[in-house]
C-alpha positions in Angstrom: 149.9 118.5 -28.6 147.1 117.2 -26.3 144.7 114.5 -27.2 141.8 116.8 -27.4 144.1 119.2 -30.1 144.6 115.8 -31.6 141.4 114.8 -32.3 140.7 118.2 -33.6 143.1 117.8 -36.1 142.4 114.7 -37.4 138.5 115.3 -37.0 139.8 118.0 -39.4 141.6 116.2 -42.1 138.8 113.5 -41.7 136.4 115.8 -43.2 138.2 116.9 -46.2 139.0 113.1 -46.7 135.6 112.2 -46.7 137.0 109.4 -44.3 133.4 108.8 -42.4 133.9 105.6 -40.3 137.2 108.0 -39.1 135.2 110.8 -38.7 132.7 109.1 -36.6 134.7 108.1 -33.9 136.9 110.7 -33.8 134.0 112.8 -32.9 132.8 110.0 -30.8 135.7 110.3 -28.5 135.7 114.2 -28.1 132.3 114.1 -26.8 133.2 111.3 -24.5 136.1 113.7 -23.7 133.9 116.6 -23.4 131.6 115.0 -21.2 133.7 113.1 -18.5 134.9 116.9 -18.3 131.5 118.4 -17.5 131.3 115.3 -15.0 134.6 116.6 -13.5 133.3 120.3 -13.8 137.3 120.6 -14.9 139.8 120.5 -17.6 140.8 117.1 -18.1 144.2 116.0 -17.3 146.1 113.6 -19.9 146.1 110.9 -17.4 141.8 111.5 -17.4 142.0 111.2 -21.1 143.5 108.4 -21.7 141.2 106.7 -18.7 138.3 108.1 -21.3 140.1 106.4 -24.5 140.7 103.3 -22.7 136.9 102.8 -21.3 136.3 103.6 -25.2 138.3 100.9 -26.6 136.9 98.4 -24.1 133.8 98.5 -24.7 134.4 98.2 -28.3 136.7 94.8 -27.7 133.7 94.0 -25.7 131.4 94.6 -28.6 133.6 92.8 -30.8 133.5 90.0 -28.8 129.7 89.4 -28.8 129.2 90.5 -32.2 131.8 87.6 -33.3 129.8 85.1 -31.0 126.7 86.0 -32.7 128.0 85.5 -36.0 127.3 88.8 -36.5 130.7 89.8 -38.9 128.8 92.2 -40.7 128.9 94.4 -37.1 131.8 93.0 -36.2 133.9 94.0 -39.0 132.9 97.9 -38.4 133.7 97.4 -34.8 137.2 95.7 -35.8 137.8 99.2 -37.7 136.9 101.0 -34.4 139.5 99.5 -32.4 142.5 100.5 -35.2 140.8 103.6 -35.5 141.1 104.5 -31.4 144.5 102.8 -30.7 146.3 105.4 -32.9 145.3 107.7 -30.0 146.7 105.0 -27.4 150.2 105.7 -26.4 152.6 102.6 -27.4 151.9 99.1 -26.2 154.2 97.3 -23.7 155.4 94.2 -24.7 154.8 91.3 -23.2 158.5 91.1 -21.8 158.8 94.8 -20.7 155.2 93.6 -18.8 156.7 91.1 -17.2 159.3 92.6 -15.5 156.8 95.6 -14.5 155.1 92.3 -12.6 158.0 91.0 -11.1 159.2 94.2 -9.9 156.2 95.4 -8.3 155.7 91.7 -6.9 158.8 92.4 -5.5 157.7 96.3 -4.1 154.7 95.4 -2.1 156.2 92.0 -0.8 153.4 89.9 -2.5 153.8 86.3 -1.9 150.7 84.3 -2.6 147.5 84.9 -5.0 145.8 86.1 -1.8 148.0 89.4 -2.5 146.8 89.5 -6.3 144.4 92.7 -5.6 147.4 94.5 -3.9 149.7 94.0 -7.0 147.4 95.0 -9.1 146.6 98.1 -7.5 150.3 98.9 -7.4 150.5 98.4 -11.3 147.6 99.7 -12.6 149.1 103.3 -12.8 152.3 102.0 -13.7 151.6 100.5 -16.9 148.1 102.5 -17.6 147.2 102.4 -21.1 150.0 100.8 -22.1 148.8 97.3 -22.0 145.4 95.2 -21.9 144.7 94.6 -18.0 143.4 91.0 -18.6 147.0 90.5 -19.9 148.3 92.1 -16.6 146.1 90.4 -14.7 147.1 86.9 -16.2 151.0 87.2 -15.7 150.9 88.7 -12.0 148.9 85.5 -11.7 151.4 83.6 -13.1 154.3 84.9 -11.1 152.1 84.6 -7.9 152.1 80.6 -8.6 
């Protein structure tokens, strides 16, 4: 089953549940779905959906972040429910070890020596370990390992 089938389902069961946060970004999502697909003028790939969910849950850690700074834990709280809500739609998280060896490995592939090569690691990884873990954590260990 597809993401989009997915979301239909549980937009679905989150109506007879009377679940409303749920049901509010579950239909959140399919429109940003639906519309990145209009943008394409094609059926998105699962790969394009997930690129969609991700820039979804980003801006909500993002959100979450200021919201906390502002002392704002009224907002922040709903936000915080956002983010569980969306990363049941996220495939599985690497671990941080799994991670790692992803870096060293692809530190290894594209010969990368120094942090002037960080750009070309990252590049290399990216659509390895897409939506399976939080790029700032990428980007922190191939720093690491480029020390």
């Amino acid at each position: 089953m597809n993401l989009l089938d997915r979301l239909t389902v549980d937009m679905k069961e989150a109506m007879k549940n009377k679940e409303k946060q749920r049901l509010s970004v579950i239909r959140m999502v399919k429109s940003a779905l639906q519309n990145e697909a209009i943008k394409l003028k094609k059926e998105l790939t699962e790969d394009e959906a997930l690129t969609v969910l991700n820039r979804e849950l980003k801006q909500r850690k993002d959100s979450l972040h200021e919201f906390e700074k502002a002392d704002r834990e009224d907002l922040a709280e709903k936000v915080r429910d956002e983010v569980v809500i969306l990363k049941a739609y996220m495939p599985e998280q690497l671990t941080e070890e799994e991670l790692a060896e992803i870096v060293k490995q692809t530190i290894q592939e594209v010969g990368a020596s120094s942090k002037a090569d960080l750009g070309k690691v990252m590049g290399a990884i990216q659509p390895k370990v897409k939506g399976k873990a939080d790029g700032s954590i990428v980007n922190r260990l191939v720093q690491q390992f480029l020390t």
